[in-house]
C-alpha positions as CSV (number, residue, x, y, z in Angstrom):
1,X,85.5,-24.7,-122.3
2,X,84.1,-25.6,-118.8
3,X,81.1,-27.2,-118.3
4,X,80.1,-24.4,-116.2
5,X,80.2,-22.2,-118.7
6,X,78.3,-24.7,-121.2
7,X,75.4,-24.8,-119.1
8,X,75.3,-21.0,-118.5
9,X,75.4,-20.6,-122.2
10,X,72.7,-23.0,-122.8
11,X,70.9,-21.4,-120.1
12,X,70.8,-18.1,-121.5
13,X,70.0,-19.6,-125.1
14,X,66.8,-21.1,-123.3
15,X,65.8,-17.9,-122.1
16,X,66.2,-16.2,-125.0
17,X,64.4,-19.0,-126.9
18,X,61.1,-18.7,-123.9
19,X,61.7,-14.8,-124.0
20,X,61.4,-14.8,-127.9
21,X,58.3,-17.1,-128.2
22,X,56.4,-15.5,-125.0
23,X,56.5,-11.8,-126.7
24,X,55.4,-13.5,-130.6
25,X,52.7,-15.1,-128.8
26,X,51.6,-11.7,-127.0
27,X,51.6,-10.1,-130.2
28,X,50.0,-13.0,-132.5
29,X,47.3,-14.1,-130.3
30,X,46.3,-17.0,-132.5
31,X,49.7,-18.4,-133.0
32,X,48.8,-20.8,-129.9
33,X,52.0,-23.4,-131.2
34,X,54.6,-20.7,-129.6
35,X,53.0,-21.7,-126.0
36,X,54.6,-25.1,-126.7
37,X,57.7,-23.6,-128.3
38,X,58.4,-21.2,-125.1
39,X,57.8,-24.4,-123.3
40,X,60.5,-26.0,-124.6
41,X,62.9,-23.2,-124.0
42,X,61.8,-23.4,-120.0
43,X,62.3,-27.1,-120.3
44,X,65.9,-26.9,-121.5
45,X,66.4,-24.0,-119.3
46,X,65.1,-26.4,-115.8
47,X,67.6,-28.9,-117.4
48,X,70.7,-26.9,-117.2
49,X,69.5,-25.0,-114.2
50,X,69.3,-28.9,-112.3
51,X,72.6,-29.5,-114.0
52,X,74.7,-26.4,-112.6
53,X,73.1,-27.1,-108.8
54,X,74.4,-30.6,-109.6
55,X,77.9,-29.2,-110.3
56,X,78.0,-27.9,-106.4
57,X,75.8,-29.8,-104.3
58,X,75.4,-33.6,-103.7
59,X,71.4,-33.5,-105.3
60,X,69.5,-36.6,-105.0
61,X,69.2,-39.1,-108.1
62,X,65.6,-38.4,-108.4
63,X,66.3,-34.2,-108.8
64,X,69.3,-35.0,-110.9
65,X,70.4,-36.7,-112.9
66,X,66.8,-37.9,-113.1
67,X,64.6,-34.5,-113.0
68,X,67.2,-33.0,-115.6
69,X,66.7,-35.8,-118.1
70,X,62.9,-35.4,-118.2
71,X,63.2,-31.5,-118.5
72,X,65.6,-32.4,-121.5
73,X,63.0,-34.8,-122.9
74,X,60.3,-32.7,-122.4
75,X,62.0,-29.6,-124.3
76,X,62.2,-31.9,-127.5
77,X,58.8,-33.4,-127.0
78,X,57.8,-29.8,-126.6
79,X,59.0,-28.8,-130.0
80,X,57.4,-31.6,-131.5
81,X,54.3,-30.2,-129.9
82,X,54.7,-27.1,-131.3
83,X,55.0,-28.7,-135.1
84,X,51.8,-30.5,-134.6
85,X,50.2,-27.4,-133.5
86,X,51.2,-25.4,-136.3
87,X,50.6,-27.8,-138.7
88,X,47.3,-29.4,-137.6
89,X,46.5,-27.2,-134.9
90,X,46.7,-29.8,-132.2
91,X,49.5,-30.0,-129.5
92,X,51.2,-33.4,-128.5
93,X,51.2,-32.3,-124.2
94,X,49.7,-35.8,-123.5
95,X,53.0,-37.1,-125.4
96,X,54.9,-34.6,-123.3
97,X,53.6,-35.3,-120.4
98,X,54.4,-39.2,-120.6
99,X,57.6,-38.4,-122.3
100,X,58.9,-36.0,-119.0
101,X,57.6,-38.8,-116.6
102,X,59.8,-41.5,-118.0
103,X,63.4,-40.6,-116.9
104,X,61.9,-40.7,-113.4
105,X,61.0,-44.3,-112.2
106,X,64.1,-45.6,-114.8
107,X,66.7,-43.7,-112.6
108,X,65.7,-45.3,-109.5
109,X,67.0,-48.9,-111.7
110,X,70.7,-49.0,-110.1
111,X,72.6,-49.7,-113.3
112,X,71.0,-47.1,-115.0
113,X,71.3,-44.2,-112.4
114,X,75.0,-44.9,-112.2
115,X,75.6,-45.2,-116.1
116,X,75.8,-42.1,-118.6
117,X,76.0,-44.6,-121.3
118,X,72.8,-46.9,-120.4
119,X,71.0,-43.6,-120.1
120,X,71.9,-42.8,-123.6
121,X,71.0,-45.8,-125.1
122,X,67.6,-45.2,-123.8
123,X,67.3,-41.6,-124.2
124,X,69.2,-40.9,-127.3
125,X,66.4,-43.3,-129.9
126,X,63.9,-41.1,-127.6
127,X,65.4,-37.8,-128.7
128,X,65.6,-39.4,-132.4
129,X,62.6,-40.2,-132.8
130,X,61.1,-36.8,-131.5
131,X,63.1,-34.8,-133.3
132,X,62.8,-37.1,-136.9
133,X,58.7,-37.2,-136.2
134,X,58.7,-33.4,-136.5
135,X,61.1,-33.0,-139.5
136,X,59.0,-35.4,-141.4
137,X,55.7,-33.6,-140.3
138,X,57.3,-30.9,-142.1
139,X,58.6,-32.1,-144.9
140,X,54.8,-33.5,-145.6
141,X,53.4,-30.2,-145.5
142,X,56.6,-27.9,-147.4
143,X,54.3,-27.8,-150.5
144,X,52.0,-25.4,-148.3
145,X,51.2,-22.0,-148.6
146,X,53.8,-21.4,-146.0
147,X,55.7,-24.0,-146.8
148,X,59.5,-22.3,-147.4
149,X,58.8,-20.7,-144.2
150,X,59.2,-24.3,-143.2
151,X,62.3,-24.8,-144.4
152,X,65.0,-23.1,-141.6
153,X,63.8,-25.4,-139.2
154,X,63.4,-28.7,-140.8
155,X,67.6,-27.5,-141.7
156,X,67.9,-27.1,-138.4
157,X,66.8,-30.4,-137.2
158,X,68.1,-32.7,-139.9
159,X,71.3,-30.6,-138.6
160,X,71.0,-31.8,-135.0
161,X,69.5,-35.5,-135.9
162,X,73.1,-35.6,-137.8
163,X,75.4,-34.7,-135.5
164,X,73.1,-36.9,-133.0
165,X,73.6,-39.9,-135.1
166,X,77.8,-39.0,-135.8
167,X,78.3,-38.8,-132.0
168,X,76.3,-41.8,-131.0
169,X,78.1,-43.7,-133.7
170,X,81.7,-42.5,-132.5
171,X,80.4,-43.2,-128.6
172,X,80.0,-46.5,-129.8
173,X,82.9,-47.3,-132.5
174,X,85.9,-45.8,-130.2
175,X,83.8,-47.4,-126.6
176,X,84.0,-43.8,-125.5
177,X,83.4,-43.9,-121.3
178,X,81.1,-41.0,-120.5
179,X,80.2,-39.6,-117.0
180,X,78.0,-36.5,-116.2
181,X,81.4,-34.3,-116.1
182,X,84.2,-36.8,-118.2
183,X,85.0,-36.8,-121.6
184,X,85.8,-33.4,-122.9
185,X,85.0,-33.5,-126.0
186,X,82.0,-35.3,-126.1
187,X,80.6,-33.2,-123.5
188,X,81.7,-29.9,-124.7
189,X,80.4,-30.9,-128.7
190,X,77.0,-31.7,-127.1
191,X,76.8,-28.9,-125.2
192,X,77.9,-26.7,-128.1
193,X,75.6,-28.8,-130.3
194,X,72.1,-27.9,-128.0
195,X,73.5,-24.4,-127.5
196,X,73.6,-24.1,-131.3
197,X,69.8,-26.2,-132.2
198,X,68.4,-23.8,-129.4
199,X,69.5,-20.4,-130.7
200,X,69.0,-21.5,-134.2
201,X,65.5,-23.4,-133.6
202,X,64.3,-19.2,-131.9
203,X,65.3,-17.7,-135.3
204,X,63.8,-20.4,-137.3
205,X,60.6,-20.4,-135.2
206,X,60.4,-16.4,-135.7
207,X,60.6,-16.8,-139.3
208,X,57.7,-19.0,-139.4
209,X,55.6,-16.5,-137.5
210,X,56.8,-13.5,-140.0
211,X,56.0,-15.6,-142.7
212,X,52.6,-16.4,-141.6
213,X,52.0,-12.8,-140.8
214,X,53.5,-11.7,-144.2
215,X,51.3,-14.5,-146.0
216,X,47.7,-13.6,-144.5
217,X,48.4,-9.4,-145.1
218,X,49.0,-10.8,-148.9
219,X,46.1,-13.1,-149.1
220,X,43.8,-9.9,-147.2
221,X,44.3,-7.5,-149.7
222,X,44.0,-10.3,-152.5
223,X,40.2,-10.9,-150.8
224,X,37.0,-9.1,-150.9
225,X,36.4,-8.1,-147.3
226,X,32.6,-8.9,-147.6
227,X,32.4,-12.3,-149.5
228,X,36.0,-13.6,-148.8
229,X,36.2,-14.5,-152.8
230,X,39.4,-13.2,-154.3
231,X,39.1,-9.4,-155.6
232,X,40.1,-7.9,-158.8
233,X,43.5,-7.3,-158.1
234,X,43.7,-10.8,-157.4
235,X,42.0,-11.9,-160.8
236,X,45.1,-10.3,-162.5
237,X,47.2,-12.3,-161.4
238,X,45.9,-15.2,-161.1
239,X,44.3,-15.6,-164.7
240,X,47.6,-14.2,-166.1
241,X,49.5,-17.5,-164.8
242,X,46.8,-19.3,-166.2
243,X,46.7,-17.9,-169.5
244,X,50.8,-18.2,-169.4
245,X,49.8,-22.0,-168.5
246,X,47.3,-22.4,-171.1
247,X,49.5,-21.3,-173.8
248,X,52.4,-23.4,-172.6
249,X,50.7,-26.5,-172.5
250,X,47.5,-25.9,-175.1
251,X,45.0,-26.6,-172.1
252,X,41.9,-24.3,-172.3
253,X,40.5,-22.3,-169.6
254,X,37.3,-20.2,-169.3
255,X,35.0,-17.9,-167.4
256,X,32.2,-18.0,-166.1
257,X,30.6,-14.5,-165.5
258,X,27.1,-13.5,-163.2
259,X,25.4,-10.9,-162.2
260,X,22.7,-10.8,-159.5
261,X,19.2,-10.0,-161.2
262,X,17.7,-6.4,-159.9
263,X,20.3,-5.9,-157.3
264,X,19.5,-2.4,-156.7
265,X,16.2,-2.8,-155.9
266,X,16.9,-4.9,-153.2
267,X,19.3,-2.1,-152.0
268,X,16.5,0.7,-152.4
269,X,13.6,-1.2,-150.7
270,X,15.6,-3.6,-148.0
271,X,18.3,-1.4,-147.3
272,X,22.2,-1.9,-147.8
273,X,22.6,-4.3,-145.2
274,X,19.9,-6.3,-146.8
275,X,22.1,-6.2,-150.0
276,X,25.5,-7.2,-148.0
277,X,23.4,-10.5,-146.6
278,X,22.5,-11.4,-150.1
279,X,25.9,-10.9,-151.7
280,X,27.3,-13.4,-148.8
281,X,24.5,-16.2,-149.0
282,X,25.0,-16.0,-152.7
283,X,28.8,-16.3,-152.6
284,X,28.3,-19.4,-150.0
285,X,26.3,-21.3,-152.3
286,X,27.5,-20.9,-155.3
287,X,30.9,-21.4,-153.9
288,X,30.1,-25.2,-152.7
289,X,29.2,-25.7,-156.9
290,X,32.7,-25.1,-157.9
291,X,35.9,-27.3,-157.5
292,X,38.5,-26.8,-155.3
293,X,40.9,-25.6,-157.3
294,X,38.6,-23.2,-159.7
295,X,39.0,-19.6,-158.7
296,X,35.9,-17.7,-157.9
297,X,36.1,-13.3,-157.9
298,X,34.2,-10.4,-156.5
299,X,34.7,-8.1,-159.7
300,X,32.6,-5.2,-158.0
301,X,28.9,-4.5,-156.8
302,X,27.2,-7.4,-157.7
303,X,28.9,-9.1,-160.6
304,X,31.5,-12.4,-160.1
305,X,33.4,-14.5,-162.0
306,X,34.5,-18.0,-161.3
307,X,38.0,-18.9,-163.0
308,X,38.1,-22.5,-164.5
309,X,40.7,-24.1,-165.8
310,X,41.8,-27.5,-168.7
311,X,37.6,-27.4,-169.3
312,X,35.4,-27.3,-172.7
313,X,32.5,-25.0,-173.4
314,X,30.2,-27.9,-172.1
315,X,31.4,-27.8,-168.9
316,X,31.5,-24.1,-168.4
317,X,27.7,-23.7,-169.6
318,X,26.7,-26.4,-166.7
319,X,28.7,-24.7,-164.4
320,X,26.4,-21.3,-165.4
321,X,23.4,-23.7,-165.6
322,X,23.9,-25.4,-162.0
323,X,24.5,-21.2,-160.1
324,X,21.5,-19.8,-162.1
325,X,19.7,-22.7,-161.0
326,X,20.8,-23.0,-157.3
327,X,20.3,-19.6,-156.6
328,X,16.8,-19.3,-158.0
329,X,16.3,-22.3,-155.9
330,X,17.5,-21.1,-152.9
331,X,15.6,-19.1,-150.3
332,X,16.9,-15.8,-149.2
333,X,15.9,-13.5,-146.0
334,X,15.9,-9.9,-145.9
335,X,14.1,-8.2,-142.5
336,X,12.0,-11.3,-142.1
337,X,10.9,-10.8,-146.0
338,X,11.6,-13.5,-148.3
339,X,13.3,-12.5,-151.7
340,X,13.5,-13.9,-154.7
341,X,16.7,-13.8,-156.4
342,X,18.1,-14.9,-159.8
343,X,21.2,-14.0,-161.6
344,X,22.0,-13.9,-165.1
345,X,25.0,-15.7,-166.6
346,X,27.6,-15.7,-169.0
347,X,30.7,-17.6,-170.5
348,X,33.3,-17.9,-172.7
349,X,36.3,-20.4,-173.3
350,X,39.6,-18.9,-174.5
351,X,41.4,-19.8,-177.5
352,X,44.6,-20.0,-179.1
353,X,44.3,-16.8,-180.7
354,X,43.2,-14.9,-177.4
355,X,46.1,-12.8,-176.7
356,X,45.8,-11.9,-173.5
357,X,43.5,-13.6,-170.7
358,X,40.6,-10.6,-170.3
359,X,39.8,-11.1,-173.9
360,X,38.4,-14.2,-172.9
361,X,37.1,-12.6,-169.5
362,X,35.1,-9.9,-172.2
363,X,33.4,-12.3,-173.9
364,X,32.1,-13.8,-171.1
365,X,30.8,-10.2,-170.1
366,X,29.6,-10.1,-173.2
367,X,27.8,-13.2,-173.2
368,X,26.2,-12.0,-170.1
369,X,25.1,-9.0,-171.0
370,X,23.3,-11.0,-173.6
371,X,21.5,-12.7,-170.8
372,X,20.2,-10.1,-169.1
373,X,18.9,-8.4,-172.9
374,X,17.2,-11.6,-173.1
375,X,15.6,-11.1,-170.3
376,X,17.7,-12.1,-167.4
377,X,17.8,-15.4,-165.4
378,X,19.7,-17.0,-167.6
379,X,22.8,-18.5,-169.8
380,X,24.4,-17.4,-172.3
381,X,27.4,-18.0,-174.1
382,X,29.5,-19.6,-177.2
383,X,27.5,-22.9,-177.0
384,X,24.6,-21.5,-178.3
385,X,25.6,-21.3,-181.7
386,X,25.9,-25.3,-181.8
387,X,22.0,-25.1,-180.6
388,X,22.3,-25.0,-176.5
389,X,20.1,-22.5,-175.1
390,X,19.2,-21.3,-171.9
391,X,18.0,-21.5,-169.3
392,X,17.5,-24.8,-168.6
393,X,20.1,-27.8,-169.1
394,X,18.4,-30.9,-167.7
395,X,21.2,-32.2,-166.4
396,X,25.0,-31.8,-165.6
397,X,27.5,-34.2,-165.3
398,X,30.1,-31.6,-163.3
399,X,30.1,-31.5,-159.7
């Protein structure tokens, strides 16, 4: 094949790859990682652009092969970008920038200008290391949430740092002589090599946005709209795993059920609004009480339940202790009114002989009706048959 034809080809797998990412980004406004990604594909589109011009017209060493090197730098550096923006939500442009300026002042050195072979000793580790810094970004982070949708690209470039590595070694063992148009078959396997990472790099970069997409529709209707705690739909799956879990591996979970004291009143006298703002300033705070990886629920109205799991009864009754107690403690606003707000509590810790994961979640509804029959603001639950009572617990030793 021609290198004419190469670069065409390349070309038009640029634009595609710029196209592509320009009309994801117009349609997924937050995605701001394809901006680097479309980048890239104008980068390596300006290198093969620089290279065709090169093919009929004597262009100056600083336009090309100097100008086409730092576009070709840039379009990795750009992808790299890109990773760290989707991952971290920073870009790497300063990188970029000093990455495209490079090539520039290096080609105006004599023996690199007029040698393909210096110029891919120093450009090639460059490439390497840009490419390698990006697949190991992602490998860090495969365990996300999105992770799998990581996995097409970090194929993709383990695919390219390969063949990068293979031709650079046989460049080296067989003292291969390259020029800008020489060796046929190093030049057309490179070509067809960056012709092949660009097209594949625009699927694998669309398939991270789909996933995303796909991923935060899931996790919406998995989410009370109001509070942002996880809905009852959610709960049924969730605590099924864990009871699944818990009778694998004999490790105990438990719920811990409340209910916010007099709600409707507050609905009647303050208005509804009144009552959204309270259901959100209680979900904040007690929120911040539980660990990261307990599971806290919007069952309906006013009632939640927080999911925890490998705990004892003592812990789930200081977990109900510390949320009675912060919200009484805590001051709430209604139309410039203060209101005083208390919840009742209840819990329950499963057992062997549970069979299925809401029997536990009905003794700890149990439990709290027992607290509001008790008179509300307070805990109940299977500790107090060994003589804990509520509603006050000194202290508690879980954070």
């Amino acid at each position: 094949m021609d290198a004419l034809t190469l670069f065409i080809c390349t070309i038009l797998a640029s634009f595609i790859m710029a196209l592509t990412m320009t009309v994801l980004r117009t349609a997924n406004r937050k995605e701001k990682y394809l901006v680097d990604w479309a980048m890239a594909g104008i980068f390596f589109m300006s290198s093969n652009l620089l290279a065709i011009l090169s093919l009929n017209f004597d262009l100056p060493t600083i336009v090309h092969p100097a100008m086409g090197n730092a576009f070709y730098l840039a379009g990795h550096s750009a992808i790299y970008s890109g990773v760290q923006r989707c991952l971290h939500g920073r870009s790497a442009w300063p990188l970029t920038l000093a990455i495209f300026l490079i090539p520039i002042p290096l080609h105006h050195i004599p023996v690199i200008a007029e040698s393909v072979e210096i110029r891919i000793l120093i450009f090639y580790p460059m490439i390497l290391a840009l490419n390698i810094s990006a697949l190991a970004a992602l490998w860090r982070r495969r365990n996300d949430k999105i992770g799998r949708a990581y996995w097409p690209i970090m194929i993709v470039l383990f695919l390219f740092i390969t063949q990068l590595v293979l031709r650079a070694g046989l460049m080296l063992a067989e003292n291969v002589r390259m020029e800008f148009i020489g060796n046929q078959f190093m030049q057309t396997s490179g070509n067809l090599a960056i012709i092949g990472f660009i097209f594949l790099l625009t699927i694998s970069f669309a398939i991270i946005v789909s996933w995303k997409k796909e991923v935060a529709l899931r996790e919406a209707s998995m989410t009370d709209y109001l509070t942002k705690w996880l809905n009852r739909g959610a709960l049924s799956i969730i605590a099924q795993k864990q009871y699944s879990i818990s009778q694998r591996k004999r490790r105990r979970f438990g719920f811990v059920m409340f209910d916010i004291d007099h709600f409707k009143r507050i609905n009647d006298h303050h208005g509804h609004a009144a009552g959204d703002q309270v259901l959100v300033e209680i979900s904040k705070v007690t929120k911040d009480l539980m660990r990261s990886f307990d599971d806290c629920f919007r069952l309906g109205g006013e009632e939640f339940a927080v999911l925890v799991t490998d705990t004892t009864t003592h812990e789930l009754h200081a977990i109900g202790e510390r949320i009675r107690k912060t919200v009484e403690q805590t001051t709430f606003k209604a139309n410039n009114v203060t209101l005083e707000i208390t919840v009742s509590v209840g819990y329950a810790l499963s057992t062997q002989a549970d069979k299925f994961w809401d029997v536990t979640l009905e003794r700890a509804d149990k439990a709290l009706y027992q607290s509001k029959e008790a008179g509300r603001n307070r805990v109940s639950g299977e500790m107090q048959r060994s003589g804990f009572c509520s509603p006050a617990l000194a202290h508690s030793h879980f954070a």
